[in-house]
C-alpha positions as CSV (number, residue, x, y, z in Angstrom):
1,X,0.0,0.0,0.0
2,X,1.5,3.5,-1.2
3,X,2.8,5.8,2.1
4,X,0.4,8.4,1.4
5,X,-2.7,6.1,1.3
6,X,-1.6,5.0,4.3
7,X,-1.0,8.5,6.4
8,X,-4.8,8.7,5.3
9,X,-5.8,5.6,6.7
10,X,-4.5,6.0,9.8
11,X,-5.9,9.7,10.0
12,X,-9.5,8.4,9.1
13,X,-9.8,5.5,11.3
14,X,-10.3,7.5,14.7
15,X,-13.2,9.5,12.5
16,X,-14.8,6.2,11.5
17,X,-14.7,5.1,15.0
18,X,-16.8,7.8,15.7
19,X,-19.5,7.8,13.2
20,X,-20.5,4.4,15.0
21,X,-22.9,5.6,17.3
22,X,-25.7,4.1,19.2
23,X,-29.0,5.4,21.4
24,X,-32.1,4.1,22.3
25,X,-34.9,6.7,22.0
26,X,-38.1,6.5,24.3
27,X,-41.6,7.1,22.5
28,X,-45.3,6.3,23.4
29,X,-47.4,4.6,20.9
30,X,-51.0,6.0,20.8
31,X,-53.0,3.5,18.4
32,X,-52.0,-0.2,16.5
33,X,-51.1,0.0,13.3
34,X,-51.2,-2.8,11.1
35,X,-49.1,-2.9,7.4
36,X,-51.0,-3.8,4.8
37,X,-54.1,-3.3,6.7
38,X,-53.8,0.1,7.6
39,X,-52.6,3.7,5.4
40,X,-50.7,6.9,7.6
41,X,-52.8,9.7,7.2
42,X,-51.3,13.4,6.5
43,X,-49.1,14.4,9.5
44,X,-49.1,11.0,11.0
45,X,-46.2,9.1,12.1
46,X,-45.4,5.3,13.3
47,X,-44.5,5.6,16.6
48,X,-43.0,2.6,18.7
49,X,-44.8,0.8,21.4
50,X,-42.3,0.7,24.1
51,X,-44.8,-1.9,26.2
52,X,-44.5,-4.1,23.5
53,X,-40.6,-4.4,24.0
54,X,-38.2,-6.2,26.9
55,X,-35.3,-4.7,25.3
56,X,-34.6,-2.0,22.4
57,X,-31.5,-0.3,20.9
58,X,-30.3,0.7,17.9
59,X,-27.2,2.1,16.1
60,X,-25.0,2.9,13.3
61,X,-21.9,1.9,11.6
62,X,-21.5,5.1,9.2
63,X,-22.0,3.0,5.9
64,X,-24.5,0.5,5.6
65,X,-23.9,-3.2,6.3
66,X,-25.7,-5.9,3.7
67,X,-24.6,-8.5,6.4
68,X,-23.8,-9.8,9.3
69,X,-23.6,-12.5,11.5
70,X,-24.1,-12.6,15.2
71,X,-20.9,-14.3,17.7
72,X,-21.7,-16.5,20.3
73,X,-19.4,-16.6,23.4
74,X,-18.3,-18.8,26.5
75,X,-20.5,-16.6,28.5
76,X,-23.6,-18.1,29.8
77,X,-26.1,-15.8,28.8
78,X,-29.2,-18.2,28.7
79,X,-30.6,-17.0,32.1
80,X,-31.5,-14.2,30.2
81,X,-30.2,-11.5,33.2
82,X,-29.5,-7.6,31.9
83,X,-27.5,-5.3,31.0
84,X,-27.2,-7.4,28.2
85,X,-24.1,-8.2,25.6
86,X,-23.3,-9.5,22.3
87,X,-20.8,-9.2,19.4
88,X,-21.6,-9.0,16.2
89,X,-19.1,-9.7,12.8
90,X,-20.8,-7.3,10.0
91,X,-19.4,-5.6,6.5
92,X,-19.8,-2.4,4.9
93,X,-21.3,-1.3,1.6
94,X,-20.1,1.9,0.7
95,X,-21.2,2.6,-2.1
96,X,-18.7,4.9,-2.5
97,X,-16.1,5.4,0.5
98,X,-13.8,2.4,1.9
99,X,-15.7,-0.6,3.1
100,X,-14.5,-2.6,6.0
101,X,-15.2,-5.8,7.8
102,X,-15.8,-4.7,11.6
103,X,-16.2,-6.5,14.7
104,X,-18.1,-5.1,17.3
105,X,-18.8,-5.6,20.6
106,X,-22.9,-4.3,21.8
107,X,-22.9,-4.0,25.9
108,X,-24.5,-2.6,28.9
109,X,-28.0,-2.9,27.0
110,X,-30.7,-2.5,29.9
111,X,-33.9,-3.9,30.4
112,X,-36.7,-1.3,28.6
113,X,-38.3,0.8,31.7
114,X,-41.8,1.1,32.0
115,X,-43.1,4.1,30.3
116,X,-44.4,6.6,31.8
117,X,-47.5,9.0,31.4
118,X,-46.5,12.2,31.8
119,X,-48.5,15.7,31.7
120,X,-48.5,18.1,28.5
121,X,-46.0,20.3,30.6
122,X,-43.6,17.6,31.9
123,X,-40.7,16.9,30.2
124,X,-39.1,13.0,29.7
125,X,-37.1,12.2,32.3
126,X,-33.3,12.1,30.8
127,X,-31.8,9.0,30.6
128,X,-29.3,7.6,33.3
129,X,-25.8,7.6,31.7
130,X,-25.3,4.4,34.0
131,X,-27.7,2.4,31.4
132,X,-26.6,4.0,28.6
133,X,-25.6,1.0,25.4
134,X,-21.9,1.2,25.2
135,X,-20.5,0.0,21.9
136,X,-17.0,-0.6,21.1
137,X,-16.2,-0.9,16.8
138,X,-12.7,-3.0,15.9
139,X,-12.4,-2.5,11.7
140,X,-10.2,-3.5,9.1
141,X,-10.2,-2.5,5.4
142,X,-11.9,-4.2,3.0
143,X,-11.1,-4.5,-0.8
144,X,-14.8,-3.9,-1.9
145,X,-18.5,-4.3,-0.2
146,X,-18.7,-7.5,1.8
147,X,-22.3,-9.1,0.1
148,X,-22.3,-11.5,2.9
149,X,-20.4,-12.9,6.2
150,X,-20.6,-15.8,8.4
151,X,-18.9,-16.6,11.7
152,X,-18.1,-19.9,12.8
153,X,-16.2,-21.1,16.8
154,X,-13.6,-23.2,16.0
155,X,-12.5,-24.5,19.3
156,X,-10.6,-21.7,21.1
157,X,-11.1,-19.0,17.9
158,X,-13.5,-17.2,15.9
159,X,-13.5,-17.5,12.2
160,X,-15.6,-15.7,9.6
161,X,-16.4,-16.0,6.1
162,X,-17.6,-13.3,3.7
163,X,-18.2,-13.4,-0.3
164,X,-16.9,-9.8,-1.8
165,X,-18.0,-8.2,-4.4
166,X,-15.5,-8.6,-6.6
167,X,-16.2,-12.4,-6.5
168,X,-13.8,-13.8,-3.5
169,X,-14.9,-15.4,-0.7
170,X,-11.8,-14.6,2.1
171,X,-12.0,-16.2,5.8
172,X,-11.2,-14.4,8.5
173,X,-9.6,-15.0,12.0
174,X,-11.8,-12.2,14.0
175,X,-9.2,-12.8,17.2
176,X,-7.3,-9.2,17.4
177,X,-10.8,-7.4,16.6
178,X,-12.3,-9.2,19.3
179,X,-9.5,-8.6,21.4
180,X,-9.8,-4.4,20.9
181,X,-13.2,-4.6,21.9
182,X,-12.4,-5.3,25.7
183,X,-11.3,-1.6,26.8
184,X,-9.9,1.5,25.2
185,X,-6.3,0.4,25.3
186,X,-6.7,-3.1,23.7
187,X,-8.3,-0.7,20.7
188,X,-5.8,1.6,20.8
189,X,-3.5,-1.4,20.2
190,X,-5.1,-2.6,17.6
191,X,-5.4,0.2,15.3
192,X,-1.7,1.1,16.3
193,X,-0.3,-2.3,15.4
194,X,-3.2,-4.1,13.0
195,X,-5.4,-2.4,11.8
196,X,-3.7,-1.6,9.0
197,X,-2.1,-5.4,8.8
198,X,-4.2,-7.3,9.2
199,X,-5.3,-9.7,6.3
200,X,-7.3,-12.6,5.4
201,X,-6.2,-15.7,6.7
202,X,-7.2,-17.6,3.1
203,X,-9.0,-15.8,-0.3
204,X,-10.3,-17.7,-3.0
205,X,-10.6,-15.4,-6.4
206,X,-11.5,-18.5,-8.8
207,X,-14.9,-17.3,-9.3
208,X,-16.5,-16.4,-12.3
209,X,-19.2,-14.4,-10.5
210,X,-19.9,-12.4,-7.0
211,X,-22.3,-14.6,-5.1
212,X,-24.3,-14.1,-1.8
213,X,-24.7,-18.1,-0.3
214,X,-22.6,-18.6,2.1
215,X,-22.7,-21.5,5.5
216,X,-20.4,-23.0,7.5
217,X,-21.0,-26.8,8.7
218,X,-22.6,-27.1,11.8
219,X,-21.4,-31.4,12.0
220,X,-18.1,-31.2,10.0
221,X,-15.8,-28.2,11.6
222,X,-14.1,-26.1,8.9
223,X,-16.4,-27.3,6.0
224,X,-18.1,-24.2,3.7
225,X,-20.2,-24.3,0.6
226,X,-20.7,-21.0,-1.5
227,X,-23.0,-20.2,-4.0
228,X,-22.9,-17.7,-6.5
229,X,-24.4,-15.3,-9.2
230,X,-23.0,-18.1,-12.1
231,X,-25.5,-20.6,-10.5
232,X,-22.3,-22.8,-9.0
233,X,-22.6,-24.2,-5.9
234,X,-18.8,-25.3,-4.4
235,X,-17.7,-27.7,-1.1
236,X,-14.5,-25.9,1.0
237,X,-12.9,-28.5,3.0
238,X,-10.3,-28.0,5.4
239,X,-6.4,-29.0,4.6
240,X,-4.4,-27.7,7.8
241,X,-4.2,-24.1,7.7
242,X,-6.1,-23.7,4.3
243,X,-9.1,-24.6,2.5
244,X,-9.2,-27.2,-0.4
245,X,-12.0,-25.6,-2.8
246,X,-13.5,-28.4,-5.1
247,X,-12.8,-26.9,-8.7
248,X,-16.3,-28.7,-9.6
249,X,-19.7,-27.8,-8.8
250,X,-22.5,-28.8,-7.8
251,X,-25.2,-28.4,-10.8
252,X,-28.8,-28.2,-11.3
253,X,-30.0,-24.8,-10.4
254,X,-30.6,-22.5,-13.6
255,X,-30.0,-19.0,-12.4
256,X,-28.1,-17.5,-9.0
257,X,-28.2,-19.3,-6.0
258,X,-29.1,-16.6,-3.0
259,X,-29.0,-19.0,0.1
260,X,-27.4,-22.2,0.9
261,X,-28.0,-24.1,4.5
262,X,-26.1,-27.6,5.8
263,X,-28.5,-29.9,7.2
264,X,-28.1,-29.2,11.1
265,X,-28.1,-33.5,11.6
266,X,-27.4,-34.7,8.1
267,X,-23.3,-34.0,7.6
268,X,-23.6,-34.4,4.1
269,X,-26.9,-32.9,3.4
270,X,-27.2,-29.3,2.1
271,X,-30.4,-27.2,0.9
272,X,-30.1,-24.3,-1.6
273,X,-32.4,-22.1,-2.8
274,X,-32.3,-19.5,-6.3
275,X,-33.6,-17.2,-8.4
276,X,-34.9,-20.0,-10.8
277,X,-37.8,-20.4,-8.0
278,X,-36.6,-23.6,-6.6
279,X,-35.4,-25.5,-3.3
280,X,-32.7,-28.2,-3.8
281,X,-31.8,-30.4,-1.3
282,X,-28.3,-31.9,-2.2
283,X,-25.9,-34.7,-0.8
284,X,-22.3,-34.3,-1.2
285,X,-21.6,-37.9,-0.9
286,X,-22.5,-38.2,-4.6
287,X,-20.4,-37.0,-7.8
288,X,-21.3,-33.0,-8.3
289,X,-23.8,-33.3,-11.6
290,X,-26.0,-36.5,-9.5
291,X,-25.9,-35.0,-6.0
292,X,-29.3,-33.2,-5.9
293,X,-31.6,-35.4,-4.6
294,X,-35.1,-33.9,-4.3
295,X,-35.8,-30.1,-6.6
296,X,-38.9,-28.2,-5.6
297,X,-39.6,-26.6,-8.9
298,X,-41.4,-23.0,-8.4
299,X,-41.3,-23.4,-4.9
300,X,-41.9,-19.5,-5.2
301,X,-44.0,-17.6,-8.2
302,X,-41.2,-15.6,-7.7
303,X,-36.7,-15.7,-6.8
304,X,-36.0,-17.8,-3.9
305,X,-34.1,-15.4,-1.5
306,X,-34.1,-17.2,1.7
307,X,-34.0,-20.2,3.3
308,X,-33.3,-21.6,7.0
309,X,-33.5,-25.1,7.9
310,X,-34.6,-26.5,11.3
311,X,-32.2,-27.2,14.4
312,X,-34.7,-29.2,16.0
313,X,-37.5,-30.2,13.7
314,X,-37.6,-31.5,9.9
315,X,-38.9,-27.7,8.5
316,X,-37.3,-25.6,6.6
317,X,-38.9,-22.2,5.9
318,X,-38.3,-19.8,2.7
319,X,-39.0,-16.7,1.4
320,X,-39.3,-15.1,-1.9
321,X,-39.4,-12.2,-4.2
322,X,-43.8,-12.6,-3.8
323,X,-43.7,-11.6,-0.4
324,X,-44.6,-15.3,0.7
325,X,-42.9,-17.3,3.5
326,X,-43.3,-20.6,3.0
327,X,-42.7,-24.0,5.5
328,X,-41.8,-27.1,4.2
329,X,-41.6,-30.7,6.1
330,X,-38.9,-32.5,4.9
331,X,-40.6,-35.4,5.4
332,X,-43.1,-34.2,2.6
333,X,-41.1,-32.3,0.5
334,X,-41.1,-35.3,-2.2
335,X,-45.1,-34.1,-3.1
336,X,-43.5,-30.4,-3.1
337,X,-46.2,-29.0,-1.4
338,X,-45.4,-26.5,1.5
339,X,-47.3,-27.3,5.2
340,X,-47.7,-23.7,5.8
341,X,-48.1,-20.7,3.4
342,X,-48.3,-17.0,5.0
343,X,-48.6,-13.5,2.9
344,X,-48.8,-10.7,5.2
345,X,-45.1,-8.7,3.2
346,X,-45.9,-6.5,0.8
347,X,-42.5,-6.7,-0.5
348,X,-39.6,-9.6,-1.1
349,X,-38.5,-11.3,1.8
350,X,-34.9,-10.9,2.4
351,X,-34.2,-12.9,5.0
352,X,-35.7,-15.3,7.1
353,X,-34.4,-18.2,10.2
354,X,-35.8,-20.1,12.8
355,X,-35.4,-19.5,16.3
356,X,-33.2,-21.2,18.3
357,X,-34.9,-22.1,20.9
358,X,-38.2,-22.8,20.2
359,X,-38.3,-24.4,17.2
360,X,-42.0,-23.7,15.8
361,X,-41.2,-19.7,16.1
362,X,-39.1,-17.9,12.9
363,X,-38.7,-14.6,11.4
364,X,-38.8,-12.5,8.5
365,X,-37.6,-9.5,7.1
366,X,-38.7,-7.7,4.2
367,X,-38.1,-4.8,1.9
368,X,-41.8,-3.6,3.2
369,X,-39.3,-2.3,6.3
370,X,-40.9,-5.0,8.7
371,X,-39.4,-7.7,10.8
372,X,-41.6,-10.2,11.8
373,X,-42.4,-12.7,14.6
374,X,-44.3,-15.9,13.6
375,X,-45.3,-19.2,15.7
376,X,-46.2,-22.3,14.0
377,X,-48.0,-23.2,17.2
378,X,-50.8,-21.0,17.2
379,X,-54.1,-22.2,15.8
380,X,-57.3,-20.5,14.3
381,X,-59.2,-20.7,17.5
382,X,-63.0,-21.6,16.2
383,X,-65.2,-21.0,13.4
384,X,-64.7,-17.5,13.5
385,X,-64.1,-14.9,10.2
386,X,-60.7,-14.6,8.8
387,X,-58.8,-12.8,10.8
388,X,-57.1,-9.4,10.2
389,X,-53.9,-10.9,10.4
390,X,-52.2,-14.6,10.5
391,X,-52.9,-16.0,14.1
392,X,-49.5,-17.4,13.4
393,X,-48.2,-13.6,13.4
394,X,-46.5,-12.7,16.8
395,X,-45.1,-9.3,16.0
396,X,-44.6,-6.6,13.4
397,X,-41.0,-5.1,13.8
398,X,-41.1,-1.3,11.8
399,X,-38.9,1.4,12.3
400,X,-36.0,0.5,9.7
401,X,-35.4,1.1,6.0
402,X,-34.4,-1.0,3.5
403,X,-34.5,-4.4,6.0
404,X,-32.0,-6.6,4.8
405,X,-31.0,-9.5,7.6
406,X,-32.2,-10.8,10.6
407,X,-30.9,-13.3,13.1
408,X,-31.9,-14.6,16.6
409,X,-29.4,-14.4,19.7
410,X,-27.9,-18.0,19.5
411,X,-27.6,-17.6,23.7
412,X,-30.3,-14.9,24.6
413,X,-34.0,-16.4,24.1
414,X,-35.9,-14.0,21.7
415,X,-33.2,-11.2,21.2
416,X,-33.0,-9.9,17.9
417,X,-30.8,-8.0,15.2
418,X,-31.5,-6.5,12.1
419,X,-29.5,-4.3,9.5
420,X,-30.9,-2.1,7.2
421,X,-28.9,0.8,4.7
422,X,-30.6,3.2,7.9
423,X,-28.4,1.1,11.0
424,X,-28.8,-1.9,13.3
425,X,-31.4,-2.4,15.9
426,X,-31.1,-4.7,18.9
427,X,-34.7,-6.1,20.3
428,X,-36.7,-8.2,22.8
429,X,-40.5,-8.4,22.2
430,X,-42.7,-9.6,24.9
431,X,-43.9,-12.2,22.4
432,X,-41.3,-14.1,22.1
């Protein structure tokens, strides 16, 4: 890297620090709105509910992220107690300025207080600077936007993925970043002696397109399959300190593949879903052009964009370009007819996954600007009309633009993050 771009860098990074900011803004809800259902008048606004939340914060990164993936720790957070923590792997998209693949590190988030009714005079209490969210950013320069990332534990360290733009996938090891994101002078050490240094443990550039799909194996440590805009799909296996990238691919899709998901049981099982409207479900124990075993042809009227397969039960849910999320028992998938169908979006899904812990709930996001909360185990109680909304439909998440991933809290029951081109937010709704 030339001296003088350098000199920049290292003049800029104390200003990008800074544009990460966070807050969590208190507001009183005064009737339910419902999307879809319902149109904002002329000098009304969407308001948040702040009874309807455990736990709400948001903030930004200064450029948008497309992606991210959420860290899990050796903390036992299960128990659920507050001030809440977590750390978050994410990349940029510029559009324009650098982009960088940041680690960060989301603490001290309190419990939501009850709200209170207050008087046309009275002002809003301020807010205690003991509960204030403290966020701590570790970045490194990217070559390009980072379409997608994924983080996996190996053992004692924390490795991501990402595909790039400029079709390379690279894999990270995220220990220094994580490292700077204990106190101000681990930081300060890292963007003294690696931030600018710091570089991909392993890049693959034999692509012949970007791509977006992207998981790590959750039964055979350091395994990876990427799909991409060419409609390849490829296995990563791992030889020592690198990857071994199968030069062929796995064929049968007709157009980009946007998600890919290993079976969480199966070690050889993989699902995959595209643009050409279909679910594949593949095995990698047989030759690349023979391995798909079951094709759900227009599993969508519309692109494929998501998929998210089960932990603990044989469902995997979708959604598409139509707005539609779909469920599908893998059991039944051979008649390729989906067990539950829902159409509440008004725009594509972008992402959807299950929950964790309780494996009938999942969620959605959508370019409608909603996130959304959905159980499997409610029921249409009696013979009544059709309802206003799903009964399966917990929660309607608003407040963001241009949604574009969500994810669940691997260790914190029903905590929530989303990224959208206007920031993150951080949730707990009381309905989940």
């Amino acid at each position: 890297m030339p001296e003088e771009e350098e000199e920049e860098d290292n003049e800029s990074s104390e200003e990008e620090e800074e544009e990460i900011t966070s807050s969590s803004n208190v507001k009183t809800a005064q009737e339910v709105f419902i999307p879809g259902k319902h149109a904002l008048k002329d000098g009304e606004e969407l308001v948040r509910d702040e009874s309807a939340y455990k736990l709400y914060h948001e903030f930004q990164t200064g450029a948008p992220c497309l992606s991210f993936d959420v860290i899990s720790d050796d903390v036992n957070r299960s128990n659920g107690t507050y001030p809440a923590t977590t750390f978050i792997v994410a990349g940029t998209n510029s559009q324009t300025a650098r982009d960088h693949l940041i680690v960060l590190k989301l603490s001290n988030m309190h419990k939501q207080e009850e709200p209170v009714d207050l008087d046309d005079d009275e002002e809003e209490p301020p807010v205690d600077p003991e509960k204030r969210p403290v966020l701590s950013a570790a970045m490194v320069r990217h070559a390009g936007a980072v379409n997608r990332v994924r983080a996996w534990n190996a053992g004692d360290r924390v490795l991501c993925a990402n595909w790039s733009e400029r079709a390379e996938v690279h894999i990270w090891d995220l220990a220094e970043q994580l490292k700077a994101t204990h106190d101000k002078h681990a930081m300060s050490n890292f963007i003294s002696n690696h931030q600018k240094t710091l570089k991909p443990l392993f890049t693959f550039s034999g692509y012949r397109a970007e791509g977006y799909a992207l998981d790590w194996s959750p039964t055979k440590p350091g395994n990876l399959l990427t799909g991409d805009n060419s409609k390849n799909i490829h296995h990563w296996s791992p030889n020592g300190t690198d990857w071994n990238v199968n030069q062929s691919s796995y064929t049968g899709h007709q157009a980009a593949v946007e998600d890919i998901q290993w079976s969480p049981t199966e070690a050889s099982v993989f699902a995959s879903c595209s643009t050409d409207k279909s679910i594949r479900i593949w095995d990698i124990r047989a030759k690349q052009n023979s391995a798909c075993m079951i094709a759900v042809e227009n599993a969508h009227s519309l692109d494929v964009n998501g998929i998210s397969w089960n932990r603990k039960e044989p469902f995997i849910v979708s959604g598409g370009d139509d707005g539609v999320v779909k469920v599908w028992d893998l059991r039944q998938i051979q008649s390729k007819e989906c067990v539950a169908h829902f159409k509440h979006h008004s725009g594509p899904i972008t992402s959807v996954e299950w929950c964790p812990q309780d494996s009938s709930v999942f969620a959605a996001s959508g370019e409608d600007n909603q996130v959304t909360q959905w159980d499997l185990a409610v029921e249409k109680e009696g013979n009544s009309e059709e309802p206003e909304v799903p009964p399966q439909l917990l929660f309607v998440h608003q407040g963001q633009q241009d949604i574009k991933e969500v994810h669940w809290h691997p260790q914190i029951e029903g905590l929530m993050l989303s990224t959208a081109s206007s920031g993150f937010n951080v949730f707990k709704t009381i309905s989940v």
